[in-house]
C-alpha positions as CSV (number, residue, x, y, z in Angstrom):
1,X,-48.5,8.7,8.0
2,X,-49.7,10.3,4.8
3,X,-49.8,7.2,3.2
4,X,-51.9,5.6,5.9
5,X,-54.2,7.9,6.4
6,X,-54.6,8.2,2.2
7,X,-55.0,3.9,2.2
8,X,-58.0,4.5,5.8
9,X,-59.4,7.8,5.5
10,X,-59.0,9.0,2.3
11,X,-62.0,11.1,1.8
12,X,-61.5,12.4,5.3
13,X,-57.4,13.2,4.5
14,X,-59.0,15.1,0.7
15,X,-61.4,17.1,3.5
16,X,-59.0,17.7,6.0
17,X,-56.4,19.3,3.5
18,X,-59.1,21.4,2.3
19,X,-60.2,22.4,5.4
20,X,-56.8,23.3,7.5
21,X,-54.5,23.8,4.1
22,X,-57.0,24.9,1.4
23,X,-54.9,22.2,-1.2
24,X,-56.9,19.8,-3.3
25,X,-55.4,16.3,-2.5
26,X,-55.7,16.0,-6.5
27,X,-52.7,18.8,-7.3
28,X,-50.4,16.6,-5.1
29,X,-47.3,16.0,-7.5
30,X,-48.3,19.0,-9.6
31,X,-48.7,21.8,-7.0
32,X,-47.0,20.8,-4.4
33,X,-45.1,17.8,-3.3
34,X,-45.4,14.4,-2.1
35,X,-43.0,15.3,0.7
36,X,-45.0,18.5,1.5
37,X,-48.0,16.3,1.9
38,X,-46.5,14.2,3.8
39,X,-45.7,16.7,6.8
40,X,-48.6,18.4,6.7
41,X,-50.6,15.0,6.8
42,X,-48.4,14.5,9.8
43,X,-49.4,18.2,11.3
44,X,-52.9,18.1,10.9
45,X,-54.2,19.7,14.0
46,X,-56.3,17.4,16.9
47,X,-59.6,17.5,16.1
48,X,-59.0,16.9,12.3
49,X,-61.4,14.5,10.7
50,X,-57.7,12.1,10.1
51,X,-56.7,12.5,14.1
52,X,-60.1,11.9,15.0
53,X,-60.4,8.5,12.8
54,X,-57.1,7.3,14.4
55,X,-57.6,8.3,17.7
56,X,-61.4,8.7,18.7
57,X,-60.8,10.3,22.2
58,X,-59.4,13.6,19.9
59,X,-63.1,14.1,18.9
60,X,-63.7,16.1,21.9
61,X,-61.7,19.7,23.0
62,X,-61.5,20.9,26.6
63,X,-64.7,22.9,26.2
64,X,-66.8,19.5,25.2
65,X,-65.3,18.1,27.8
66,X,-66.1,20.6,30.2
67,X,-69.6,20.5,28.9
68,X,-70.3,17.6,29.1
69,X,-68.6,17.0,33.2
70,X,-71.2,20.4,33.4
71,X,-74.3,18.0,32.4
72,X,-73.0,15.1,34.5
73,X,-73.1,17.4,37.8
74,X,-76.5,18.8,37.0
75,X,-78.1,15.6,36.2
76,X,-76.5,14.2,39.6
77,X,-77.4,17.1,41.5
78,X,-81.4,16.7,40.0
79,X,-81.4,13.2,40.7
80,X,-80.0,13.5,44.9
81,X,-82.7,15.3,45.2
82,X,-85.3,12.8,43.8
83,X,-86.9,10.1,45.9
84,X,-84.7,7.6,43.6
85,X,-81.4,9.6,44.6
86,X,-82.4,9.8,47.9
87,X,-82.8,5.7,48.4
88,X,-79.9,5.1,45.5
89,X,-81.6,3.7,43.1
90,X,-81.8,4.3,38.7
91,X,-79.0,6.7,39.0
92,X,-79.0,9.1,35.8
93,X,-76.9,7.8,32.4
94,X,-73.7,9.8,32.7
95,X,-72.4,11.8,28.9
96,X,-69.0,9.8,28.4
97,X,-66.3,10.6,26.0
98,X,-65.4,9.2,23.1
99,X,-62.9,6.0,24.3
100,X,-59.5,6.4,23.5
101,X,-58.0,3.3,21.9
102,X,-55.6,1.2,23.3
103,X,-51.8,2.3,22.6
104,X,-51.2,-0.6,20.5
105,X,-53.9,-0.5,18.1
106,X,-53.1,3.4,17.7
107,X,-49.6,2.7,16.8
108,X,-50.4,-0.5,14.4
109,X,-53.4,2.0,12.6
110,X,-50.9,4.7,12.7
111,X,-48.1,2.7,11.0
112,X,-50.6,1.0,8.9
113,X,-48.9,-2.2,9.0
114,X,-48.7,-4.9,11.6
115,X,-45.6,-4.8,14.1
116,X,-44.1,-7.9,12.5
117,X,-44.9,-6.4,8.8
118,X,-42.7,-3.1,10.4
119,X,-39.9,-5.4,11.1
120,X,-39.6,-7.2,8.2
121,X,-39.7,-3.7,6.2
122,X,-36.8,-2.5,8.6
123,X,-34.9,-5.7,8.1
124,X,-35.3,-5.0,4.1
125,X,-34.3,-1.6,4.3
126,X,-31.1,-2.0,6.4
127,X,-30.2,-4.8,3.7
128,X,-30.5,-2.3,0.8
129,X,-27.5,-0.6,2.5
């Protein structure tokens, strides 16, 4: 994941780490190690800017959501009330969340490799042996 998310979002992993871990990516090797990196890359919380990139539904937390479902009443409740609710016509734009993607393409941006490109590296490995 570490090197995924270092090859995608690289400025957003060097943010993220000094955000949540206070660890300039730069001292990796020096400081601390690439393994270290490596699970805290892989433990960086929900809405990190890395989380959010691979999976844009994370953007929002239960109170955005909240929020927002709070606007989409109101502007319902306004609009029934209109002469245009009344007669069920230019109903109000509804606040939607972020889409999630589609478990595939979060599992092939997460690996950072195609499925067939995973196999092959599997086959290799368990060759090696």
């Amino acid at each position: 994941m570490l090197l995924a998310f270092f090859r995608e979002y690289n400025s957003k992993l060097r943010a993220d780490f000094q955000q949540y871990y206070q660890l300039n990516l730069d001292d990796m090797g020096v400081s601390y190690t690439v393994l270290h990196a490596a699970d805290l890359a892989a433990h960086l919380p929900i809405g990190s800017r890395c989380m959010c990139a691979l999976e844009p539904a994370l953007e929002w937390n239960r109170q955005e959501q909240l929020l927002a479902e709070t606007v989409n009443m109101l502007r319902l409740l306004v609009w029934a009330q209109s002469r245009d609710g009344q007669k069920g016509r230019r109903r109000p734009k509804m606040v939607e969340p972020p889409k999630p993607r589609s478990q595939r393409e979060a599992a092939t941006k997460e690996a950072g490799m195609s499925a067939g490109e995973y196999k092959n590296q599997l086959i290799k490995t368990r060759r090696k042996v």
